[in-house]
Each structure stands twice: as structure tokens, then as C-alpha cells.
MMTF fields as JSON, N, C-alpha, C and O atoms, coordinates in Angstrom:
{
  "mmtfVersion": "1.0.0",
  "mmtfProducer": "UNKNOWN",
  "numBonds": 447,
  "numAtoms": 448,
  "numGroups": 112,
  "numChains": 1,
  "numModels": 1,
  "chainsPerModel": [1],
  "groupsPerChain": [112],
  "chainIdList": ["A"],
  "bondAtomList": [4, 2, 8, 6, 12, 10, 16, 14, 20, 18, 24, 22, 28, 26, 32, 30, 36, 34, 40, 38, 44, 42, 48, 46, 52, 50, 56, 54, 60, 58, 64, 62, 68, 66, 72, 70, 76, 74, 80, 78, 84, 82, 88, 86, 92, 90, 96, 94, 100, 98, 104, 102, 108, 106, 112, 110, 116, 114, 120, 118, 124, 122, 128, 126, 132, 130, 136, 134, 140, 138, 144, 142, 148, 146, 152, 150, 156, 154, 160, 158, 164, 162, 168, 166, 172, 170, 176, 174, 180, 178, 184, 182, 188, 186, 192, 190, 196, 194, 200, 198, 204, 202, 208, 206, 212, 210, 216, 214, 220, 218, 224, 222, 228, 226, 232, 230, 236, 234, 240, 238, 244, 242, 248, 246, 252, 250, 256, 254, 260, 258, 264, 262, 268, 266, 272, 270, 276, 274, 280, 278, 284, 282, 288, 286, 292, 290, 296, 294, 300, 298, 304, 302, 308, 306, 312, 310, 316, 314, 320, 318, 324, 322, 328, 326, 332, 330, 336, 334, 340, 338, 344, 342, 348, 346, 352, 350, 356, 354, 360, 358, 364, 362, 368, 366, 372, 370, 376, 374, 380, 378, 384, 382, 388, 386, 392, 390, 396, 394, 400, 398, 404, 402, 408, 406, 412, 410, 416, 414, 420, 418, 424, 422, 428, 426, 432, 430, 436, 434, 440, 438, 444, 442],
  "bondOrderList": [1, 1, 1, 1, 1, 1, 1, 1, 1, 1, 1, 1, 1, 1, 1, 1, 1, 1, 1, 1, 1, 1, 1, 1, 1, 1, 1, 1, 1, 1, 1, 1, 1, 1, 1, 1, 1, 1, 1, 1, 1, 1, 1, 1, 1, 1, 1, 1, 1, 1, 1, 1, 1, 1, 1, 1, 1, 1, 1, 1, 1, 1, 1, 1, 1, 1, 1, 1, 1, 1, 1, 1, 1, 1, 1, 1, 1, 1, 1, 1, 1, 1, 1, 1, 1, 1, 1, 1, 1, 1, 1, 1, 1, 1, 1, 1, 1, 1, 1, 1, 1, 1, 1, 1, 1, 1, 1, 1, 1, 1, 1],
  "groupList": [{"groupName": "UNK", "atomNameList": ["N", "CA", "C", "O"], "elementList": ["N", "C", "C", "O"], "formalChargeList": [0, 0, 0, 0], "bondAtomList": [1, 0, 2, 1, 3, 2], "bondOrderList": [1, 1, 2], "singleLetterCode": "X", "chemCompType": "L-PEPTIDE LINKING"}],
  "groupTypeList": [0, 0, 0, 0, 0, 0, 0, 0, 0, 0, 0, 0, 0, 0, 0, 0, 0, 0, 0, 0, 0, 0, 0, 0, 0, 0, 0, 0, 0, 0, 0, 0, 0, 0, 0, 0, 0, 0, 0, 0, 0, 0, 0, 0, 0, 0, 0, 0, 0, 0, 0, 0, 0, 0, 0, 0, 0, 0, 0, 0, 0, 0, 0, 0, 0, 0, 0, 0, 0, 0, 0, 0, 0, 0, 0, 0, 0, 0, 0, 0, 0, 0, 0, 0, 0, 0, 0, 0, 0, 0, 0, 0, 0, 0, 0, 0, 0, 0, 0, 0, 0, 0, 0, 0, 0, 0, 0, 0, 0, 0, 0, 0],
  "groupIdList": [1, 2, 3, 4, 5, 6, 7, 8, 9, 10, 11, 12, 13, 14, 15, 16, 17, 18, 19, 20, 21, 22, 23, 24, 25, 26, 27, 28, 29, 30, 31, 32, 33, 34, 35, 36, 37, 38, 39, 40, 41, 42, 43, 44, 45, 46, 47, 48, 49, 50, 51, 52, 53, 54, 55, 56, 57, 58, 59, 60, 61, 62, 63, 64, 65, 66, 67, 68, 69, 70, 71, 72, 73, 74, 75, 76, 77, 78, 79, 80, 81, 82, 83, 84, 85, 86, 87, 88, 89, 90, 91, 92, 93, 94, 95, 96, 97, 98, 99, 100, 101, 102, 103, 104, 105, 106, 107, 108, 109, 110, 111, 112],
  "secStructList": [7, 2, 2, 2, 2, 2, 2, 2, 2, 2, 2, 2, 2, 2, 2, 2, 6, 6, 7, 6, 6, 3, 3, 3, 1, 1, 1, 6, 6, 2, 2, 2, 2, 2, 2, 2, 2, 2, 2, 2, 2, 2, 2, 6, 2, 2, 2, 2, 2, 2, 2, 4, 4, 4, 2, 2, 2, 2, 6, 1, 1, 6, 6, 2, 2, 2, 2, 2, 2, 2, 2, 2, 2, 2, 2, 2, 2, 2, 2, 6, 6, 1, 3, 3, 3, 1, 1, 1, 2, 2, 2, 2, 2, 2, 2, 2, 2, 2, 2, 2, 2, 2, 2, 2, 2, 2, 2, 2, 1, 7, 7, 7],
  "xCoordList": [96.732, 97.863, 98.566, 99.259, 98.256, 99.089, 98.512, 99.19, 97.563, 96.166, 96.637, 96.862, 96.686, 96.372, 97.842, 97.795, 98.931, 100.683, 100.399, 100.395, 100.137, 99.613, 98.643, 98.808, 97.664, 96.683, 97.654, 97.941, 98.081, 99.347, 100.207, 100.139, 100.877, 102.028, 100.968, 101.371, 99.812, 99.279, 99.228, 99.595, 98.456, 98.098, 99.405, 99.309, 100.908, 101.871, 102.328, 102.968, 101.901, 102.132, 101.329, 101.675, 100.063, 98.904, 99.322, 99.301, 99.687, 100.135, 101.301, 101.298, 102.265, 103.495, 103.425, 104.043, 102.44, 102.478, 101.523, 101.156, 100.848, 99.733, 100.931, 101.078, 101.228, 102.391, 103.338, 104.031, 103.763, 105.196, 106.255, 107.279, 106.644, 107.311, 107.788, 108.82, 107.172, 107.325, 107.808, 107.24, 108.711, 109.122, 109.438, 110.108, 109.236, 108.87, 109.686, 109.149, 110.965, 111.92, 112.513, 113.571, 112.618, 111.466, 110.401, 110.09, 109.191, 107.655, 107.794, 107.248, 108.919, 108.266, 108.676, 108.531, 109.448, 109.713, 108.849, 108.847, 107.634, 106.506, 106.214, 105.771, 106.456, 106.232, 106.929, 106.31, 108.323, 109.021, 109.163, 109.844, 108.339, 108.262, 106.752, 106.729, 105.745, 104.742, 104.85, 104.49, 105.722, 106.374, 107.087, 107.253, 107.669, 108.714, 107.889, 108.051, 106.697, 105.866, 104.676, 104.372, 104.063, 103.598, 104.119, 103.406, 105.749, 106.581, 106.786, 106.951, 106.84, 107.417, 106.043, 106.193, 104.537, 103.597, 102.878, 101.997, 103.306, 103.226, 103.955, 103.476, 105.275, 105.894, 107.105, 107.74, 106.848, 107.279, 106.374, 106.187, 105.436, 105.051, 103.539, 102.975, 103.313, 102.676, 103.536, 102.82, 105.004, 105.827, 105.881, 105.89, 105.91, 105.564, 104.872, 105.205, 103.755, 102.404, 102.239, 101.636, 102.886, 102.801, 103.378, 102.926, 104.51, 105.716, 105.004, 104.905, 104.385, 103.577, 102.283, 101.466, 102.195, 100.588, 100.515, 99.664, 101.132, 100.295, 100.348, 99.796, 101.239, 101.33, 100.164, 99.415, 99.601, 98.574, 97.743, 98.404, 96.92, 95.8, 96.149, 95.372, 97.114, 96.879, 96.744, 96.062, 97.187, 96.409, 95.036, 94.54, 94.438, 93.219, 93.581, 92.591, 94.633, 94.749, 95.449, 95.855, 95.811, 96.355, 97.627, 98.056, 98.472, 99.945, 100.036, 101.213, 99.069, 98.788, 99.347, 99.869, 99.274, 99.718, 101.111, 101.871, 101.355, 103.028, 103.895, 104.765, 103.252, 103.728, 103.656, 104.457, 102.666, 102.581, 103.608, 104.353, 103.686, 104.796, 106.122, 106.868, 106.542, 107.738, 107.907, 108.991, 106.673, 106.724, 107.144, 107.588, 106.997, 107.168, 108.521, 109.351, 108.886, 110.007, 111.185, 111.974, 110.957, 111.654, 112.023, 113.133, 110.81, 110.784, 111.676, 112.528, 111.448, 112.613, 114.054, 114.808, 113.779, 115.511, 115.923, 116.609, 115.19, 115.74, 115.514, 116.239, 115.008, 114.741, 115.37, 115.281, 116.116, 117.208, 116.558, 115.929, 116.96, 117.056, 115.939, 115.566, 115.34, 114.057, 112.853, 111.845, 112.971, 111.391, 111.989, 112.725, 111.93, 112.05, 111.174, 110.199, 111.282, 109.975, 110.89, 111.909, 110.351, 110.935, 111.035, 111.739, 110.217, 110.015, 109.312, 108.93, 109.027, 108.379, 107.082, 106.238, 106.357, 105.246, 104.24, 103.039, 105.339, 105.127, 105.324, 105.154, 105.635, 105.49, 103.876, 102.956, 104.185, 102.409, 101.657, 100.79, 101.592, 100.409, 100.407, 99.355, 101.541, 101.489, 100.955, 100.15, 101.496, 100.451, 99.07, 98.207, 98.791, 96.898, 96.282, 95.163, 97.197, 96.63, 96.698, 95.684, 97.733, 97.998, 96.844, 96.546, 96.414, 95.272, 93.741, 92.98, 93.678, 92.465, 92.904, 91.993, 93.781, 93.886, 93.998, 93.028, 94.895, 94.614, 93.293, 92.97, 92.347, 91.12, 90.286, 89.359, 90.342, 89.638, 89.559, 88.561, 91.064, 91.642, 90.969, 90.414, 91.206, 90.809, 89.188, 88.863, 88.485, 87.103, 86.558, 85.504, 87.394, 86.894, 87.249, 86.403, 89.181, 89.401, 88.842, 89.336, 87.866, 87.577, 86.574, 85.744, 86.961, 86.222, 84.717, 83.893, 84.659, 82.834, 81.909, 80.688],
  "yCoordList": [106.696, 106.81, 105.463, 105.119, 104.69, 103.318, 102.633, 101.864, 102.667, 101.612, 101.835, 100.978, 103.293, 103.296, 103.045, 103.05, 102.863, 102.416, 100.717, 100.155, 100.29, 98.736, 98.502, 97.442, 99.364, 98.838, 98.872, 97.906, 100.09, 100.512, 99.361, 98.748, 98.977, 97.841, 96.35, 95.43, 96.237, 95.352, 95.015, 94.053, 96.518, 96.746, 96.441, 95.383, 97.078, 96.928, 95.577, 95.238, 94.732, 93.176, 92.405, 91.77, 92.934, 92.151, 91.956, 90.907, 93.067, 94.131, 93.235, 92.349, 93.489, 92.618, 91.577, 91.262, 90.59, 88.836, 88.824, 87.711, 89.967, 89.425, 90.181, 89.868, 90.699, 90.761, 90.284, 90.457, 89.658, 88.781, 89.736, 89.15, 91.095, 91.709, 92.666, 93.331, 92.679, 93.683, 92.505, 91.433, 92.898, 91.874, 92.429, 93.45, 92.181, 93.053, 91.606, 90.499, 91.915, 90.991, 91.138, 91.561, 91.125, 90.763, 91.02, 91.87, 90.353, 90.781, 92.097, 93.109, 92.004, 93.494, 94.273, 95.239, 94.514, 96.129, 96.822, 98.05, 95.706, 96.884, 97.954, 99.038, 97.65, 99.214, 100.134, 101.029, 100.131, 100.935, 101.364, 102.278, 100.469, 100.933, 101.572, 102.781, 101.178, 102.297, 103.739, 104.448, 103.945, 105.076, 105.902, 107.07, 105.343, 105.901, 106.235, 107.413, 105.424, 105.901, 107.281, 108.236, 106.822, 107.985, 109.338, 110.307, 109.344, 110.589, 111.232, 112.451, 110.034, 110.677, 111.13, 111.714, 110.896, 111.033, 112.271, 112.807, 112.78, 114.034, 114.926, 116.053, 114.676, 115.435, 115.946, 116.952, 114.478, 114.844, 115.254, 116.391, 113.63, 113.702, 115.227, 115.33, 116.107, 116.775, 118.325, 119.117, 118.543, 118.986, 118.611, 119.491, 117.559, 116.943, 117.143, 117.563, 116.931, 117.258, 118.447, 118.525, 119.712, 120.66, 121.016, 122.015, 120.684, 120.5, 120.659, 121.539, 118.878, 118.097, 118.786, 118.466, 119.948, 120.215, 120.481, 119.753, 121.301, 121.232, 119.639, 119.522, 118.792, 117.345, 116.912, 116.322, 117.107, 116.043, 117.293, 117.198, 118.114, 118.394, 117.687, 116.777, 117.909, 117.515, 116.398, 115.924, 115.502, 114.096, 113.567, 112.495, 114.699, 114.419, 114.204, 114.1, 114.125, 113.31, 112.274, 112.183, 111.342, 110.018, 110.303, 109.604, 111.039, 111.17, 111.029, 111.028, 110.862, 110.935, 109.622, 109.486, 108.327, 107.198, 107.314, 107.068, 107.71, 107.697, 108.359, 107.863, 109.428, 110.217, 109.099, 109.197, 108.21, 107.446, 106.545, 106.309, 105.886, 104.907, 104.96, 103.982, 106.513, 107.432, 107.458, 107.498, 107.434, 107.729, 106.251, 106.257, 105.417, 103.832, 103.493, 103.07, 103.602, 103.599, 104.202, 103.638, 105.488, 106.272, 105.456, 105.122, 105.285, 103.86, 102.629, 102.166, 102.287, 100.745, 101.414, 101.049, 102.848, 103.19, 102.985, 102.155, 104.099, 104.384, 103.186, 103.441, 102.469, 101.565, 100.244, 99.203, 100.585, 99.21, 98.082, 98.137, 96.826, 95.437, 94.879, 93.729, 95.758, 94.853, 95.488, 95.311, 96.4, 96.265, 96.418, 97.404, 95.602, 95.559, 95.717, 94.966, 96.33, 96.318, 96.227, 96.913, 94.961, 94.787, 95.654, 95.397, 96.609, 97.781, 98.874, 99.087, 99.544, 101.107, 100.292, 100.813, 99.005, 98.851, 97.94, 98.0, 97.072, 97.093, 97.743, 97.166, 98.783, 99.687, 100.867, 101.495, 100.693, 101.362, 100.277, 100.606, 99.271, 98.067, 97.915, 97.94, 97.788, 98.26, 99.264, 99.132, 100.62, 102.094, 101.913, 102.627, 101.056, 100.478, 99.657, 99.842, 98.579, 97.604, 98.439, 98.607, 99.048, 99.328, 100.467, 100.733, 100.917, 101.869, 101.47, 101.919, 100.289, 99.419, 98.55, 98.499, 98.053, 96.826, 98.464, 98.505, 99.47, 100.262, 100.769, 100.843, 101.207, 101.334, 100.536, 100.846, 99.494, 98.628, 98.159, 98.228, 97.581, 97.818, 98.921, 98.649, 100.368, 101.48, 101.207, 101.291, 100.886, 101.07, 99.424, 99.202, 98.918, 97.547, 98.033, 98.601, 98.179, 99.222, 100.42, 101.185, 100.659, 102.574, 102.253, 101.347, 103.595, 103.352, 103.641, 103.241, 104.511, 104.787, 103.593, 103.715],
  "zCoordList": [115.547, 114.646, 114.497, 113.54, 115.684, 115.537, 114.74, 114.058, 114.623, 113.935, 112.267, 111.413, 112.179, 110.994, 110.053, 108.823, 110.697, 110.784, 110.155, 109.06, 111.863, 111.432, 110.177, 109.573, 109.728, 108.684, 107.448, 106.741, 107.324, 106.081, 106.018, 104.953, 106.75, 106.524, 106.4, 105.689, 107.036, 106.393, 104.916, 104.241, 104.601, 103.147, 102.542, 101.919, 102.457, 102.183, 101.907, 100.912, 102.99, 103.209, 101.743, 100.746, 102.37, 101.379, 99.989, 99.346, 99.637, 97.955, 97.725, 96.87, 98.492, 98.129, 97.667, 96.65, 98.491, 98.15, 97.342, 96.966, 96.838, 95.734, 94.221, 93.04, 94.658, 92.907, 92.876, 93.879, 92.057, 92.082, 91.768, 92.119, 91.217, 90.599, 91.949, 91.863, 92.873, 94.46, 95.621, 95.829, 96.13, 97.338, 98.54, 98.382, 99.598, 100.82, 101.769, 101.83, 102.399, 103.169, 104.21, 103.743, 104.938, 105.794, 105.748, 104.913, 106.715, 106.419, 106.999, 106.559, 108.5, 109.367, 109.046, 109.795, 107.813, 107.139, 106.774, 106.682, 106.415, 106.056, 106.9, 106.521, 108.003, 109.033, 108.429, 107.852, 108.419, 107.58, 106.145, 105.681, 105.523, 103.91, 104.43, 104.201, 104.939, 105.817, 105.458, 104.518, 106.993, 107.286, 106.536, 106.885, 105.264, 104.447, 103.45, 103.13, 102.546, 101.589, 101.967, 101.252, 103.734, 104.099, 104.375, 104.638, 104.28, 103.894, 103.133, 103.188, 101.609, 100.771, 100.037, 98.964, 100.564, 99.852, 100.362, 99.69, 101.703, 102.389, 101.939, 101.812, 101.584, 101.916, 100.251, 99.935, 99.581, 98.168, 97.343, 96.91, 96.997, 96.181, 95.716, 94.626, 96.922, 96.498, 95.641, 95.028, 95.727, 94.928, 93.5, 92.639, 93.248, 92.182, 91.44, 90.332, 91.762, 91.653, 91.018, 89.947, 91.773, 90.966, 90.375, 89.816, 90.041, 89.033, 87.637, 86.781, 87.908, 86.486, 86.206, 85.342, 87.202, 86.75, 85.285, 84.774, 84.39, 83.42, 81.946, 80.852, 82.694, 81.701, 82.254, 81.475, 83.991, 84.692, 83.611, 82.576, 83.422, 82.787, 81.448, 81.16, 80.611, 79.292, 79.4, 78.492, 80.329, 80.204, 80.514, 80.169, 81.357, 82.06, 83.551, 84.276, 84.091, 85.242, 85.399, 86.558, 84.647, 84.19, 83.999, 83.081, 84.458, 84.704, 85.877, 86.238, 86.949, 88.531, 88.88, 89.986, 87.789, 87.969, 88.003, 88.939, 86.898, 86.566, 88.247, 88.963, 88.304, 89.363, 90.867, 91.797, 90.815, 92.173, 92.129, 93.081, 90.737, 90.317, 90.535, 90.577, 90.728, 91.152, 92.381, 92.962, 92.926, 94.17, 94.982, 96.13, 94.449, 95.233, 94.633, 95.437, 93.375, 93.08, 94.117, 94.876, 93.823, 95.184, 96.663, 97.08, 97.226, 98.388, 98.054, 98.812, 97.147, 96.58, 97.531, 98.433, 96.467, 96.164, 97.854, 98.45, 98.247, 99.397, 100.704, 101.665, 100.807, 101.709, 101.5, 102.152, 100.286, 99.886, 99.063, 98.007, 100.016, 99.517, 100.015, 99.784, 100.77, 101.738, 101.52, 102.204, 100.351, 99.778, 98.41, 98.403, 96.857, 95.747, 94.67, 94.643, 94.003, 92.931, 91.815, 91.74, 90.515, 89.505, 88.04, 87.064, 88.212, 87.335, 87.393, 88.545, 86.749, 86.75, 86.482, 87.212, 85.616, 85.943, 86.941, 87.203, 87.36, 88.4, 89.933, 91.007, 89.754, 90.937, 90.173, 90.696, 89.216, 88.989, 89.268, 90.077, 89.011, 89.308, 91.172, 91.811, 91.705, 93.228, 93.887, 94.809, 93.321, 93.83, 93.451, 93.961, 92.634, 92.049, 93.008, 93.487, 93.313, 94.481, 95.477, 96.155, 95.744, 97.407, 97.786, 98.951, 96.955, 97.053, 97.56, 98.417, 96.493, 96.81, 98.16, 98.986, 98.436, 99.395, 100.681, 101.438, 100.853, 101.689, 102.138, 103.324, 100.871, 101.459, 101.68, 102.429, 101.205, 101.733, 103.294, 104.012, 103.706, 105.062, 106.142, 107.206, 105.49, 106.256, 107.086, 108.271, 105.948, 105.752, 107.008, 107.604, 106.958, 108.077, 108.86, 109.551, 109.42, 110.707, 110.981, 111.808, 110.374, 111.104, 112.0, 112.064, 112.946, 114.065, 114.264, 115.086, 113.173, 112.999, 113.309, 113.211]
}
């Protein structure tokens, strides 16, 4: 569980300094923007989810972005001044990286 804390705030780290529009300040908050996105993605965003179910079919699926974009937004809000994102598209271009730079991460740390 620790591993996969540390890989997340990596990924978090990575994501941050590769978009200019997301700012993460201190570096070691990423534990906590971590912890706070793996909450709200347990524990909100699948409410959501079914909220939007019938906009996510009429789109195909592709409201799934919008909905992740919400979901990091949310994180800004609540985690303050020390993780920033400069808009709704760049917090979708972040939930895009952070996906790829997370699995990617996962897939070197796993223990298999």
C-alpha cells in the first residue's frame, strides 16, 4: 500500500512538471494530493458516474473525461494553494497524463 502511495505522488510529481498550467508546491504534497485524488476517485467520483450515466452513453463514453476533469478540479479546490490547476482544460490534459505517467509507473513498480 506504501509503494503504491509513493508511485501515485510520483506520477502526481511527474504530471505536474510536465504541464505548465498544474502546479504542485511543495513537491511533498503530492502524497497528499495522492491520497486526496485516491478518495475522491473511490469514493466520489463513482456517484457521478452514475448520475451522468445516461450523457456518458450518448456520448459514447467521452463525458468520462469531463467527469475526471471534475474530479481533479475538486482536488485543486480542496487541497488549496499547493496543488493548482489553471483551468478545466488543463485539469483534463492532467487526468490524461496522470493516467499514462500512473500506469506506466505501476507497470515498472509491480511486483510480478
Amino acid at each position: 500500500m506504501i509503494t503504491r502511495l509513493i508511485v501515485s505522488a510520483l506520477a502526481v510529481l511527474i504530471t505536474a512538471y510536465t504541464l505548465d498550467g498544474v502546479t504542485v508546491d511543495p513537491w511533498w504534497w503530492a502524497v497528499i494530493i495522492a491520497i486526496v485524488l485516491g478518495f475522491i476517485n473511490a469514493c466520489i467520483r463513482p456517484l457521478v458516474k452514475l448520475f451522468a450515466l445516461p450523457i456518458n452513453v450518448l456520448t459514447l463514453g467521452l463525458f468520462t473525461f469531463v467527469i475526471n476533469a471534475l474530479m481533479v478540479m475538486l482536488c485543486s479546490w480542496i487541497v488549496g494553494p499547493h496543488f493548482m490547476v489553471d483551468s478545466f482544460w488543463w485539469a483534463m490534459g492532467f487526468s490524461i497524463v496522470l493516467t499514462l505517467v500512473s500506469w506506466m509507473l505501476h507497470l515498472f513498480f509491480s511486483n510480478k
